[in-house]
N, C-alpha and C positions, 0 to 999 in steps of 0.2 A: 632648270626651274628652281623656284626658292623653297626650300623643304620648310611646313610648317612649324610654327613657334611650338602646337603643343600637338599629338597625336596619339588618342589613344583607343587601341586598338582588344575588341573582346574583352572587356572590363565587366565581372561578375562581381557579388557582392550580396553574401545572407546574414544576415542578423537572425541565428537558431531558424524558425520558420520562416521568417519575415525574407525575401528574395527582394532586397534594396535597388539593386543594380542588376540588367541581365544581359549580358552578352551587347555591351556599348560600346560603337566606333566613333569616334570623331577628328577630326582634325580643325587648327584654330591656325588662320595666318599669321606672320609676324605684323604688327602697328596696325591692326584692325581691333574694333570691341565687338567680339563676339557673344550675343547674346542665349542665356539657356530658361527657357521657360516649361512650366509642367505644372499640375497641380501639388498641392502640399502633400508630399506623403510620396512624390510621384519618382524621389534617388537623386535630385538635381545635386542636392548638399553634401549626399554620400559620395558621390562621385567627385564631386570636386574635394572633400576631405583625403580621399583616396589619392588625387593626383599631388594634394598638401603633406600626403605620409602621415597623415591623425589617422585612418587607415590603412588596413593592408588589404588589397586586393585577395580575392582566394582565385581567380584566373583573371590572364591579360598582359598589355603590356604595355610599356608609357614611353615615348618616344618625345624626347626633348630638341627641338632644331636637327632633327633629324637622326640622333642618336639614342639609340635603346640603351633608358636610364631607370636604374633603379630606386626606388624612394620609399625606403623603410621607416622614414620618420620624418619629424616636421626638419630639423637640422641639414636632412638630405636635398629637402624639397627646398629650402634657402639657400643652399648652396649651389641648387642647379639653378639658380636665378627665379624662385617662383616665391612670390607672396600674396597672402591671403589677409583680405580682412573680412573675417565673421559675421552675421548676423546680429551676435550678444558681445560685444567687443572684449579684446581678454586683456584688459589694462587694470593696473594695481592704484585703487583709487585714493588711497593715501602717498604716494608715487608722486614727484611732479611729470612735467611733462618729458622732462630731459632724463630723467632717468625710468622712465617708459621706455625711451625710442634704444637707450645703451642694454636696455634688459635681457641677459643673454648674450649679448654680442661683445663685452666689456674685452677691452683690449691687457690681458695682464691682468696678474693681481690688485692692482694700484685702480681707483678708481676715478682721480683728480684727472687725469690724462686722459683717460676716456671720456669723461664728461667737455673736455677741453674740445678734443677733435669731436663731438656730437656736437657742443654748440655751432662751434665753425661750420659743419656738416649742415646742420638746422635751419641756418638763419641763409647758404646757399640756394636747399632744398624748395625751402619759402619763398625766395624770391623767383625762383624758376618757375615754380607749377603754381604760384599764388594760394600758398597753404601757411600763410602766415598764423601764427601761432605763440602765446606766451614762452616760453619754456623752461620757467621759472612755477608756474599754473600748475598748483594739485589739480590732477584727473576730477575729484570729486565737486571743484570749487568750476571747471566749466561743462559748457552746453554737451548736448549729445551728438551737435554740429561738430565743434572743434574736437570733440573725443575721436569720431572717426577720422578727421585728418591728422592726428594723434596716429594713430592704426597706418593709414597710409606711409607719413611718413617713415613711421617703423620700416615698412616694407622698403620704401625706397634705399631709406639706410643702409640694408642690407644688400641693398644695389639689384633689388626684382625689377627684374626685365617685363616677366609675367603677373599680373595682377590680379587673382582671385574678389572680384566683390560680392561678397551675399547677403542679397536684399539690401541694400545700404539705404534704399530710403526709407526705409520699415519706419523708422523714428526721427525722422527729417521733417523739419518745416518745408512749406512750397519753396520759400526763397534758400535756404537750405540745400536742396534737392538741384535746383537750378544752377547752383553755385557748385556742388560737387562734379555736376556735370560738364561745366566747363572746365574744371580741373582734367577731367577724365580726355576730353576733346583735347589739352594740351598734352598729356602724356600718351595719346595717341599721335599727336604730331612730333614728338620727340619720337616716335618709334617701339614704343613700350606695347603691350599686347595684352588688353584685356579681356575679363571672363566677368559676363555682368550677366548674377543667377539674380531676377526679379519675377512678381506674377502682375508686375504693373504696366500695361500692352502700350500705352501712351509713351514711357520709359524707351519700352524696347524700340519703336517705329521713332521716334525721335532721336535716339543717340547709338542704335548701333547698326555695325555692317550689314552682320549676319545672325541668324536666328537660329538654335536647334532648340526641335519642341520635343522633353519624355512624357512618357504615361509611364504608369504603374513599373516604374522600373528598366524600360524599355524606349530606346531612341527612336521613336517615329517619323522624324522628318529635318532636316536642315534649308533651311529656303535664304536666300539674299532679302535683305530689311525692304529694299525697293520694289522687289516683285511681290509683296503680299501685303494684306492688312489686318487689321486685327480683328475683326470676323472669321478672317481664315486661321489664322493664332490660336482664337479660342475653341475651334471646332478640332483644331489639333489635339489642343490641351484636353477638352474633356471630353472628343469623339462623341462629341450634337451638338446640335448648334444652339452659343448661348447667349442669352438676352444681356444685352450692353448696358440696359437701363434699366431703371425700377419701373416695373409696372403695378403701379396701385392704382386704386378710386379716388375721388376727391374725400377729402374727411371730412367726417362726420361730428366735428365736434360737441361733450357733455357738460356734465358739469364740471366745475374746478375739482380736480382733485389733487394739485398740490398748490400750494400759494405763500410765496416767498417774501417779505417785507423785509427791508434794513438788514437786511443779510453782511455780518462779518466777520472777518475771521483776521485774526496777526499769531502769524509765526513763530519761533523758541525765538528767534532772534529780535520777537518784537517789530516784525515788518509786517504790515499792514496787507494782507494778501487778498481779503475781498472788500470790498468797500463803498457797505449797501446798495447788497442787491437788491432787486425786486422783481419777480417774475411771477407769472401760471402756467401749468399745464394743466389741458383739460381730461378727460375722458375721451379715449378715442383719437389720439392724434398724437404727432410725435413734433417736440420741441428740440431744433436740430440749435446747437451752440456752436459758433462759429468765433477765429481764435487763435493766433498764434499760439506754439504750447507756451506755457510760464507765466499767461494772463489772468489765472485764476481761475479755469476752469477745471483743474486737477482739484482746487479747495472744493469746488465747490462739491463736488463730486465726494469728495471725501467726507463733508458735511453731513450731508444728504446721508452719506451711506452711511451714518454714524465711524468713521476714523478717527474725526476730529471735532474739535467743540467752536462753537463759535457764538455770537450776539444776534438780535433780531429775533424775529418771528416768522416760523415756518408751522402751517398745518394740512395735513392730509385727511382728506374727506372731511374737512370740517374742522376736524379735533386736535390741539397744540400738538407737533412734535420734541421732543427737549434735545435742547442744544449742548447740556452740560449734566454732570451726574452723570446716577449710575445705569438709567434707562434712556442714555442717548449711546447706546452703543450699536454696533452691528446685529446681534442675536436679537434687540427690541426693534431695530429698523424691522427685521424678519419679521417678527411676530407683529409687525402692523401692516404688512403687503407689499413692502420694499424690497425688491433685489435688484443687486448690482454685479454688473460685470466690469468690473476694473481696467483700466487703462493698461496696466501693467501685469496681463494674464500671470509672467514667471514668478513675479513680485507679493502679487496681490493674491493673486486667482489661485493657483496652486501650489500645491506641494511638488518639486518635481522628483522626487528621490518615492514618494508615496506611489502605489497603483494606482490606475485611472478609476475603479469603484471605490476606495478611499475617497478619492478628490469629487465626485461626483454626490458624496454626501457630508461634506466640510461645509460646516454651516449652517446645514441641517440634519445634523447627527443625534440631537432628539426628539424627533419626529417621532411619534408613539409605532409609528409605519416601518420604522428601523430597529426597533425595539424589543428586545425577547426576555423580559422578567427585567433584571439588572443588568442584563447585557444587550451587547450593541445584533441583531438579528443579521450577521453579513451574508447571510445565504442567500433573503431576501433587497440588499444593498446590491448583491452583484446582478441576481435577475434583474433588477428594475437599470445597473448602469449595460447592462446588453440592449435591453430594451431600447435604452435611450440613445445609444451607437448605432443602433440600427435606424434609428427614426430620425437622426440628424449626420448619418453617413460618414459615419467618424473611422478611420482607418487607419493601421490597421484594426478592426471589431475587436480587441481583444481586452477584456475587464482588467486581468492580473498585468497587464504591460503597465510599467511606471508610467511616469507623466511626461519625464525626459526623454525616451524614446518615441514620441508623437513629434509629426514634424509642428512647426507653430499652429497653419489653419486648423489642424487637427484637435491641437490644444485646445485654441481660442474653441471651437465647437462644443468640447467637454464643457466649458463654463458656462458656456450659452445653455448647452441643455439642459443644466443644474438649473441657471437660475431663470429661464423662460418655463420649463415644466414646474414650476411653482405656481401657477397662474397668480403673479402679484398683480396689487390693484396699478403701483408706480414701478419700472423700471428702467434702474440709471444704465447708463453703458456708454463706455467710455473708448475710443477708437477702436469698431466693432469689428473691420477689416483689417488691422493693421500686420503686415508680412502674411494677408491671406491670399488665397491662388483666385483668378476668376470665376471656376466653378464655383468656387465656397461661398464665394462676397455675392454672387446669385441666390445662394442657398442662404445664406446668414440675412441677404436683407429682405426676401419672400418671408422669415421668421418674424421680422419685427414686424414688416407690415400685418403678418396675420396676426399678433397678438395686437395693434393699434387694431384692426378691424373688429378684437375681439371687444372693447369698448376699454382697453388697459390706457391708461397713459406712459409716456413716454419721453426720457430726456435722452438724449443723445451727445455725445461729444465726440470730433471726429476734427482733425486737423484738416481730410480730405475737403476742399470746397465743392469739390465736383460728388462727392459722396452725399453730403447737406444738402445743397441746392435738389438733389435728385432724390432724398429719401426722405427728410424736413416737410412738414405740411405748415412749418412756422419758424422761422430762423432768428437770431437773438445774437449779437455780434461782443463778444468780450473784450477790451483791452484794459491793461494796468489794474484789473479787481473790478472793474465796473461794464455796464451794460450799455453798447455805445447805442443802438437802437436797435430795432424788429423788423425785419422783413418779412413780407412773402416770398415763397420761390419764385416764383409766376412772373412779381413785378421788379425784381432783381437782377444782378450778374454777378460775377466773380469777378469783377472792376470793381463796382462799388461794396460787395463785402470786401474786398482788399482794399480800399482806404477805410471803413471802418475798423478794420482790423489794425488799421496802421496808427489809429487814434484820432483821424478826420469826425469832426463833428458829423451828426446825421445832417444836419440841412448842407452844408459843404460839399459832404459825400454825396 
């Protein structure tokens, strides 16, 4: 019989209290993609760093093609033919692309030679798995599409057999996601042997063999992709059974409470990024934006949230917002009933090197409620972020844990609760599920909905179509800086926002 590509056998794994990994077997054939699903927080990523040598196991043991192999470091794990591409890619963004893929691997002191045999190598690589790619291109000057193909070919480079992906379409466009996937489909027909950790269940039933579901740490199940569906996926994952779809009321739309005219914005570089917009959101209802990423709904968002400045006329409840000066910032967005949850939780939203009751009062750290004479009250900052772990099931519960040590949906949850337990009058939020597990993206959109139910308004931004269409009570299609038209959910599809999206006029689409 053919001994598996990867086999690992009693794999433990604590972070001080934290029990990441517990007593995990698995086996992965060779030229299959085998899929690992769990909630966030649930050890999928510890485990796979563990088999990449970014950890060291404290019990177990890792059997490569059927040999007990040791992997004390990532250098180990390269050389037994294993690569990983990461969730947050580890590319040097000043770096072009060609000397990304040699970083590390440089043949010799001399670097003209090594550069020489990576091109040759490159433009091979490219044309086999259709991973075409500049390689000439600073990291920083492309998409976050060709960044990961950037990561892959790294990998290949170093000649992995086995391919770690985690979450890889976290920050993928549709067409993005589809296009990575047929890359994946080819280097499964070459014989390569992937490890696809996603919490995207459409993902997993569509492009892989086989499925193994964790909890808490703990291997529950491994099923073949054909014998089961995603009902049964997600009752593994969060052990009950969970609702696929948003369940809300119809809305109840109020008054206007935000109302956007001639909206624009241009960039350091002088590019024209939004260009006059015009929208409402009302009271009570949620304005889902729909949108390839890079069409302007990152500005707008930023506007909104005071980041950036921009032209036009924006007022909330009535009364001008300022676009420019010293009261169009962040802390005056705050003080007039604006939070936002950022697109970019690592970026935007946190501190990760900070504790989680730090980050849980960023932003509202003068809040008279935090307050104790001229200092900041942290006794009561930490009560109140326990409190708020518990009530949005944040895990591990623990205040004093940094930011870095939560897995993403975890994160992503900290900022929600920050800025949902604000009862703002508007809030922006910007890909609210994005690398979250199915339990959470249940628990995260039951939260919006109840705070639209609460009579709040609401913008949304979410690259997800199937996210929009299902939690949107009003959709609004962006391309190139502008508003291609408005749908209803009801009387739309994911056809016709994907030609809006594409730049198809509304009467055409």
């Amino acid at each position: 019989m053919t001994a598996p590509a990867i086999e690992l056998k009693g794999i433990s794994k604590a972070f001080g209290p934290v029990q990441a990994n517990k007593d995990i077997s698995i086996s992965v054939m060779p030229g299959t993609i085998h899929g690992i699903i769990g909630e966030n927080g649930a050890g999928k990523s510890t485990l796979m760093s563990i088999l990449y040598g970014f950890y060291k196991a404290d019990a177990g043991e890792i059997y490569i093609a059927g040999n007990r192999t040791e992997i004390p470091d990532s250098q180990a794990a390269i050389a037994a033919g294993i690569g990983m591409v990461f969730q947050h890619f580890k590319l040097v963004e000043n770096f072009t692309v060609l000397e990304n893929i040699i970083l590390g691997a440089e043949d010799g002191g001399f670097l003209k030679p090594s550069l020489a045999k990576a091109r040759k190598s490159l433009i091979e690589l490219a044309a086999e798995y259709e991973l075409n790619v500049d390689p000439d291109a600073l990291i920083e000057e492309i998409g976050v599409g060709m960044q990961q193909r950037v990561e892959i070919l790294k990998a290949l480079y170093r000649q992995a057999d086995i391919l770690i992906l985690d979450e890889p379409t976290g920050v993928l466009t549709p067409s993005e996601a589809d296009q990575l996937f047929r890359i994946l489909g080819r280097l499964r027909e070459e014989g390569k042997t992937i490890i696809l950790i996603t919490h995207k269940l459409r993902e997993i039933m569509d492009t892989t063999d086989t499925v193994s579901v964790m909890r808490r740490g703990e291997m529950t199940a491994t099923v073949k992709t054909a014998e089961t569906s995603p009902e049964h996926l997600a009752e593994l994952m969060v052990g009950r059974k969970v609702l696929l779809r948003v369940d809300k009321t119809p809305a109840k739309p109020g008054d206007v409470v935000l109302d956007i005219k001639g909206l624009r914005v241009v960039d350091d570089q002088k590019v024209e990024r939004l260009r006059g917009i015009d929208l409402q959101v009302r009271a009570g209802e949620i304005l889902g934006i729909a949108g390839v990423a890079g069409n302007g709904q990152s500005e707008l968002l930023e506007v909104l949230g005071g980041y950036a400045h921009g032209t036009g006329t924006i007022t909330l409840n009535g009364q001008p917002v300022e676009l420019s000066g010293k009261n169009s910032d962040g802390r005056s967005r705050r003080a007039r009933g604006i939070a936002h949850v950022p697109e970019d939780r690592q970026r935007e939203g946190l501190i990760m090197d900070f504790s989680a009751w730090e980050n849980t009062a960023f932003g509202y750290h003068h809040d008279p409620a935090y307050q104790s004479g001229m200092l900041s009250n942290n006794a009561a900052i930490k009560a109140e972020t326990q409190a708020k772990m518990d009530r949005f099931d944040v895990r591990p519960p623990h205040p004093h844990l940094a930011a870095k040590n939560f897995s993403g949906g975890n994160q992503q949850k900290i900022v929600l609760a920050r800025e949902i337990e604000r009862n703002p009058d508007l809030l922006l939020i910007g890909q609210p599920t994005r690398g979250v597990d199915i339990g959470a993206i249940e628990f995260i959109h039951q939260q919006i909905v109840a705070l639209r139910d609460q009579g709040k308004a609401i913008l949304l931004v979410s690259v997800e179509l199937e996210e929009i269409l299902s939690l949107a009570d009003r959709v609004a299609v962006m391309f190139d800086g502008q508003v291609m038209g408005e749908r209803m959910p009801e009387q739309t599809n994911e056809k016709e926002l994907g030609l809006l999206m594409a730049g198809v006029s509304g009467d055409a689409a």
